[in-house]
C-alpha positions in Angstrom: 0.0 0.0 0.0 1.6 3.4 -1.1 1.9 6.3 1.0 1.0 9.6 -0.7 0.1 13.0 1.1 -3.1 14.1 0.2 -4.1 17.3 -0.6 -6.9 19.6 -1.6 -7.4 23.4 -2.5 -11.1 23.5 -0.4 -10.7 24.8 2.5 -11.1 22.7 6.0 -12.5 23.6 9.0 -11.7 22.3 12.8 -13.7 19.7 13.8 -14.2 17.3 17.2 -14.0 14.2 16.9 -16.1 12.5 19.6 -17.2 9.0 18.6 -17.5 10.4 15.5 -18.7 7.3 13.1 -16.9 6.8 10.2 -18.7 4.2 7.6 -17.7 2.1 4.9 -20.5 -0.1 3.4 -21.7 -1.9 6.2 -19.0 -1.5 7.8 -19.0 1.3 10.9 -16.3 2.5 13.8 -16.2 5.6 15.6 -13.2 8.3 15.6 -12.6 10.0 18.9 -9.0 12.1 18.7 -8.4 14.2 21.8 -5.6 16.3 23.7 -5.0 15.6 26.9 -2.2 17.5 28.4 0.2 19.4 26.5 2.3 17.0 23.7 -0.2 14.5 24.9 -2.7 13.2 22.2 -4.7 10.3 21.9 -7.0 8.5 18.9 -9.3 6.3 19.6 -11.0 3.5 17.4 -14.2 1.9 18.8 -16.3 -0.8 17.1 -16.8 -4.7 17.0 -14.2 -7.3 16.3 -11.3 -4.7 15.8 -7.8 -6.8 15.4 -5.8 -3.6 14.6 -5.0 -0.6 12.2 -3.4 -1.5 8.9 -1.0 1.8 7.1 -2.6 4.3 8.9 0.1 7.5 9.0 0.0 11.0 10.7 2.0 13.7 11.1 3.6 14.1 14.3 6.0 16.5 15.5 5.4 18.5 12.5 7.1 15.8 10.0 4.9 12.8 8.6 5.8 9.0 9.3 4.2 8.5 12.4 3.0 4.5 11.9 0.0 4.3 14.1 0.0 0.4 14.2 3.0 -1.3 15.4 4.0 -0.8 19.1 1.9 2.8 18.7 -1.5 0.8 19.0 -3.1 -0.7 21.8 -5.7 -3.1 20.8 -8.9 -4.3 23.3 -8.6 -8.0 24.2 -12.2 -7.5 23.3 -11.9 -6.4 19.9 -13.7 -3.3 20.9 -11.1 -0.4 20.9 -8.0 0.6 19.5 -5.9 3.2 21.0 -2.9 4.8 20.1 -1.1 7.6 22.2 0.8 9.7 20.4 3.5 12.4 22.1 4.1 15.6 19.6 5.2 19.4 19.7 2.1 19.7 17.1 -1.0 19.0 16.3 -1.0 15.3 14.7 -2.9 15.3 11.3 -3.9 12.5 9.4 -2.3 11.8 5.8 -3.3 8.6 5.1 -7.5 7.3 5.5 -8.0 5.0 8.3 -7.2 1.5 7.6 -8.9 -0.8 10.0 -8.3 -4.5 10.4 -11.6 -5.8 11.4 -12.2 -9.9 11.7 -13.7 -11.7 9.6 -13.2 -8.9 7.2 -10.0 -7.6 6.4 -8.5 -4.5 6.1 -11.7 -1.6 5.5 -10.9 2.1 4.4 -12.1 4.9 6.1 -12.2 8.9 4.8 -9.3 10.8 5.6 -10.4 12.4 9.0 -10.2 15.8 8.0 -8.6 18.7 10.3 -9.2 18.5 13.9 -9.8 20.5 16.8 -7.7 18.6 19.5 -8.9 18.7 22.8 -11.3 16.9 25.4 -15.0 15.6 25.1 -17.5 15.5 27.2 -15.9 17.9 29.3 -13.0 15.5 30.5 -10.1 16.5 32.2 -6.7 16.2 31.5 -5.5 13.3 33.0 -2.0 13.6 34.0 -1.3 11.2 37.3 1.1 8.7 35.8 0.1 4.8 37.6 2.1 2.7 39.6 3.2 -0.5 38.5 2.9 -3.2 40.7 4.3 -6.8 39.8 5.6 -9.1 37.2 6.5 -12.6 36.7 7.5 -15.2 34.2 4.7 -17.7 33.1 6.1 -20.8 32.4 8.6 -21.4 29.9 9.7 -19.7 27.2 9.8 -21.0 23.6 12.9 -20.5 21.2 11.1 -17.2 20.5 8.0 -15.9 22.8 7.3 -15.9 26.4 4.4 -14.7 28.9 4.4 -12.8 31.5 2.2 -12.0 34.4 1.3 -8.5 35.6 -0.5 -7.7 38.8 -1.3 -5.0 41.4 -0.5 -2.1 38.9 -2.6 0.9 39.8 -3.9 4.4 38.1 -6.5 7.1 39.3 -8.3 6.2 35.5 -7.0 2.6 35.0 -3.9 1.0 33.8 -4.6 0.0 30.2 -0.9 -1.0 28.4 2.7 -2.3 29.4 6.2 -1.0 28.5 8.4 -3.4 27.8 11.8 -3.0 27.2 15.6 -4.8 27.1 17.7 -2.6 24.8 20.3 -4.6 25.2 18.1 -6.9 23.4 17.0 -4.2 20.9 13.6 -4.9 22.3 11.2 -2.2 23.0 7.3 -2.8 22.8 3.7 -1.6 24.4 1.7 -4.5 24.6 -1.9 -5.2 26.4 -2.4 -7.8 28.7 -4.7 -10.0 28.0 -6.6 -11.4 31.5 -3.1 -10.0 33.1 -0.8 -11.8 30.7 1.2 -10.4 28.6 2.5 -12.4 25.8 6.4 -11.3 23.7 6.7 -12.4 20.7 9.4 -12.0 18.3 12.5 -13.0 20.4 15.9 -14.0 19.9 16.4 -18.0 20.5 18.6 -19.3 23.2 19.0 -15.6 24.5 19.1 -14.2 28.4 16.6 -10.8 28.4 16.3 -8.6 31.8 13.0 -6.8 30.9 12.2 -3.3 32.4 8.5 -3.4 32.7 6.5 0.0 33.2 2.8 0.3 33.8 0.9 3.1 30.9 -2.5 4.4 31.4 -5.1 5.6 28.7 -4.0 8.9 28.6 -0.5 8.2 27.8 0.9 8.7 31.4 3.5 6.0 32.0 4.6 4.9 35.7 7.9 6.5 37.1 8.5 2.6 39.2 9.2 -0.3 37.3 9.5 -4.0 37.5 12.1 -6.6 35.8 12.1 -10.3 34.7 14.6 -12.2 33.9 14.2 -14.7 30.8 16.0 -17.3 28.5 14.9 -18.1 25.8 15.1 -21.9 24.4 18.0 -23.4 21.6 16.8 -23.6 18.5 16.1 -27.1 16.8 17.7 -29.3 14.6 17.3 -32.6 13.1 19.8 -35.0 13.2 18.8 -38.6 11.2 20.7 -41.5 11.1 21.3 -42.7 7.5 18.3 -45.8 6.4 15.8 -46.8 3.6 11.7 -47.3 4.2 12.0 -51.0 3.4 15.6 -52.1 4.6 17.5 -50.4 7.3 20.4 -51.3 6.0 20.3 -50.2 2.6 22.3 -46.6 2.3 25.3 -45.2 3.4 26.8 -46.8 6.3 28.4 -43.6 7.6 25.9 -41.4 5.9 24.3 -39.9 9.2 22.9 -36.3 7.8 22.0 -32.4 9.6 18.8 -30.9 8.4 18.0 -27.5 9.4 14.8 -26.3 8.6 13.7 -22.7 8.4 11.1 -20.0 8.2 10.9 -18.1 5.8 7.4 -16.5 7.2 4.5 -17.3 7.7 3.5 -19.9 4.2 7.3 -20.8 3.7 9.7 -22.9 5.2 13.5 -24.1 3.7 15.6 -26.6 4.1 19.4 -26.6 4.2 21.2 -30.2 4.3 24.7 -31.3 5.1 26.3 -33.9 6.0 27.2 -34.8 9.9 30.5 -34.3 10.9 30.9 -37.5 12.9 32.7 -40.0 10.7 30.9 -38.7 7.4 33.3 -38.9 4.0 30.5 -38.8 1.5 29.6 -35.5 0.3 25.8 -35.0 0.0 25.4 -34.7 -4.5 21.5 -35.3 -4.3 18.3 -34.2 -2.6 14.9 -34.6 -2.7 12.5 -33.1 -0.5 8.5 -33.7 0.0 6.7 -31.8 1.8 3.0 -32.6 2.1 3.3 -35.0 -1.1 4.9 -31.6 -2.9 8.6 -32.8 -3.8 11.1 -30.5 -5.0 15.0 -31.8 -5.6 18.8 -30.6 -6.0 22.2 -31.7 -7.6 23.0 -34.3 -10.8 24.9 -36.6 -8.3 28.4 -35.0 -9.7 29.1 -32.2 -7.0 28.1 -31.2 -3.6 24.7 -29.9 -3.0 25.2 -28.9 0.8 24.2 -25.6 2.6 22.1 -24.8 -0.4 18.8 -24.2 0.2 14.9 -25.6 -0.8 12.2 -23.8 -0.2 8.9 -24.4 -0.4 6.4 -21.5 -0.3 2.6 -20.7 -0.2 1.8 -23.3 2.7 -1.8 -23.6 4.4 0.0 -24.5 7.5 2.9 -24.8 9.4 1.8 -27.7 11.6 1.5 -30.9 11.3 3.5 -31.1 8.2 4.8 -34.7 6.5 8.1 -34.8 5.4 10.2 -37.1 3.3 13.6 -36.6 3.2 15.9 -38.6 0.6 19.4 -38.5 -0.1 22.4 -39.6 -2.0 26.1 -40.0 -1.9 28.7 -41.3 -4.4 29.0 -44.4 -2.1 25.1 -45.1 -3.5 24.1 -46.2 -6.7 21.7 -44.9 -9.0 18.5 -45.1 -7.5 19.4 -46.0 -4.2 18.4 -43.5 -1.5 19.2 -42.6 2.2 15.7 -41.4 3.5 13.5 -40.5 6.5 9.7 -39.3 7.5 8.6 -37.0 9.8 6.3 -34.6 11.1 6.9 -30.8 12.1 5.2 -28.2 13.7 5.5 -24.8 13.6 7.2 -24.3 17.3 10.4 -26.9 16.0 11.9 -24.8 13.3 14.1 -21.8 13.1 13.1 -18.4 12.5 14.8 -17.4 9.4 16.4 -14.3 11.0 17.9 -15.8 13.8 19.5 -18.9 12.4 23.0 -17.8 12.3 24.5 -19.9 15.4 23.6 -23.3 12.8 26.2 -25.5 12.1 25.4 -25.1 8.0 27.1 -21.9 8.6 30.0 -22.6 10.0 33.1 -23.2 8.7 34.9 -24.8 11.8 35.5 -28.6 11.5 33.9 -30.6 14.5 33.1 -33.8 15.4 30.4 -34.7 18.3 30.4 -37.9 19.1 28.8 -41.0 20.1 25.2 -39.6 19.5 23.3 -41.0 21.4 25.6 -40.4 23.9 25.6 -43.0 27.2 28.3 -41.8 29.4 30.7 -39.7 27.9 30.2 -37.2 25.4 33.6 -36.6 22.5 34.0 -33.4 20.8 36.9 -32.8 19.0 37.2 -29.2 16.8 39.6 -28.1 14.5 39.7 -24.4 16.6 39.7 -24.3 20.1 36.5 -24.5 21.8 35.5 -21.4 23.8 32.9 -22.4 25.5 30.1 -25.3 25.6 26.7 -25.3 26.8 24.5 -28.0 27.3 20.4 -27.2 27.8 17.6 -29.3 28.0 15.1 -28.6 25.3 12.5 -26.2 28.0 15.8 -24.0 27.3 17.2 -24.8 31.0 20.9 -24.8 31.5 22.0 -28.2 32.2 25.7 -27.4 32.7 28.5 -25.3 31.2 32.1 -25.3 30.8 35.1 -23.0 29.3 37.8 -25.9 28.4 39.9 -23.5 25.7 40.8 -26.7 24.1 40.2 -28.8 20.7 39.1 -31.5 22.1 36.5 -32.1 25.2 35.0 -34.8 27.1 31.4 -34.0 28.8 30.2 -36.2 31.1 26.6 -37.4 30.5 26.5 -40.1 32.8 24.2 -37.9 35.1 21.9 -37.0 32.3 18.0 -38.8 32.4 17.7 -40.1 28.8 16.0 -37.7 26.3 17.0 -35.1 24.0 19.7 -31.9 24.9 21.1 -29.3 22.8 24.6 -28.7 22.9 25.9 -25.0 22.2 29.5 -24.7 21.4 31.5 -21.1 20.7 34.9 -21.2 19.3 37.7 -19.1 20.0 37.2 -17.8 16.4 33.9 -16.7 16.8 32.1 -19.3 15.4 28.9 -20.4 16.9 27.0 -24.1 16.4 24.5 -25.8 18.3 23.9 -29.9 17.9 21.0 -31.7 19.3 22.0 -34.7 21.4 20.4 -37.6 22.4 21.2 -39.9 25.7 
């Protein structure tokens, strides 16, 4: 959707907006835009099933730009109200109509609200009192990329109606409203440690002076790791052709794969590949090079869950028309967000072997840098153990480890970054 100022040689006149109703078809909200204290405005959207604004722009400040939706907007659990606050040395004006998102509809255009006279209705006063935030705790655990987060006891002379949250450590910085006192993040950084400053924001804009922090990991990211096999005979394949599958998203309809060989005891390069996904196959390489850390992807998806794979392979070792190969099913949760992926080990040129996997006592890993650091956490994200060896080569013992999956996390003294998924 283009962005253009609109203009017009009639001449405007000031007008309140006070659940003012703005109509599209059959489609209705109402407009209420008022000034609260000085630099203090406020537009409000009422109606039924509202989900959020779509390119809706003013000018703020005196300059345009000002996105409305985003972490400006504050949208009713209820789907009854949208609010966005917005702090400016001038009157805000709109350049853009009103772009509603309302469910089961879409995106509905509204006029251009034309100039208005800021200020209160109904005879309301400016509300200035800034609330008090009260407390805030983690809700269960986090995923490789979201978390929730309880808020209680927060208090305002109007009522407390949005949360600030904010790591900027973390680069993250968003208003969100709770929804029955939880407050969800999306849109975080896998296997990363936040410290959130949490600060309470009432209606009017007036955000608390106190805050309150949590402390968060977020979980490793997820790999596959298959042993080498055929459908019909387990031994038919290469013997030492185990394989590491990373599978991306792209957004929200497409997903990619990336395939290499493992690095434990693997000599065959990987020179053919064919994916399925959802009886959709798509393939790579003429079996004369190496098709590794090139990508697949598969796009215009219904859904990310629940979704059949089939995975085949082939290495010089393997004759025409024999395959390496293995079925699954992944959900949505289990794959890597596209934008974060860069700790994988497609990506990394180190050299390093992890070894036995499954692992029953003792775990090998030998590098071809020196090993910085490694990390082992259970798959909630938990931190099972950790050591700094500055070696090539490690032993971990895993004898005290209840059998299930782990992900390891090494860093190397280069700068490298990889993460393995481990079974015991």
């Amino acid at each position: 959707m283009g962005i253009a100022m609109l203009c017009s040689s009639n001449a405007t006149f000031a007008k309140q907006y006070c659940s003012e109703p703005l109509t599209n078809g059959t489609n209705t909200v109402y407009l209420t835009c008022q000034k609260f204290s000085e630099g203090n405005y406020q537009i409000l959207i009422e109606g039924t099933g509202l989900t959020g604004l779509g390119g809706s722009y003013v000018n703020a400040n005196g300059v345009g730009g000002y996105y409305l939706n985003g972490d400006h907007q504050s949208v009713a659990a209820d789907g009854t109200s949208i609010t966005c606050n917005i702090s400016s040395t001038t009157d805000p004006t709109f350049y853009t109509p009103l772009y509603v998102i309302i469910d089961g509809v879409g995106e509905v255009t509204f006029e251009q609200p034309s100039d208005i006279e800021w200020g209160t209705c109904d005879n309301v006063e400016a509300d200035t009192e800034a609330p008090v935030m009260g407390t805030a705790t983690l809700l269960g655990t986090p995923t490789y990329n979201s978390a929730q987060i309880q808020v209680s006891d927060a208090t305002d002379n109007v009522g407390v109606t949005a949360y600030h949250v904010v790591d900027a450590s973390n680069e993250y910085n968003k208003v969100l409203v709770p929804a029955e006192n939880v407050l969800t993040l999306s849109d975080l950084k896998a296997n990363t440690t936040y410290t959130l400053t949490i600060t309470a924001k009432d209606a009017y804009g007036n955000e608390s002076g106190n805050s309150a922090t949590v402390t968060l990991t977020t979980a490793s990211l997820v790999y596959y790791n298959f042993p080498t096999g055929h459908l019909s005979d387990p031994d038919f394949g290469d013997a030492s052709g185990r394989i590491l599958l990373t599978i991306q998203k792209e957004n929200a309809t497409a997903i990619s794969f990336i395939i290499r060989r493992a690095t434990e005891d693997a000599t065959q390069p990987i020179d053919f590949i064919n994916i399925i996904v959802n009886g959709v196959g798509q393939s790579l390489g003429d079996k004369t090079q190496s098709v590794e850390g090139e990508k697949l992807r598969f796009e215009n998806l219904t859904s990310l869950n629940n979704m059949a794979i089939t995975v085949q392979w082939h290495t010089p070792a393997l004759g025409d028309g024999m395959w390496s190969t293995n079925e699954f099913t992944v959900n949505e949760s289990e794959l890597y967000n596209a934008g974060q992926s860069t700790n994988t080990t497609i990506e990394m040129d180190t050299e390093c072997s992890v070894y036995p996997n499954p692992v029953a006592d003792v775990l090998n890993i030998q590098a071809a840098d020196k090993i910085a650091m490694a990390t082992v956490f259970n798959l909630m994200g938990q931190q099972i153990l950790t050591v700094s060896p500055n070696t090539e080569y490690l032993k971990i013992d895993c004898s005290a480890l209840t059998k299930g999956s782990y992900m390891l996390s090494l860093v190397f003294a280069n700068g490298q970054k990889t993460t393995y998924k481990i079974v015991k």
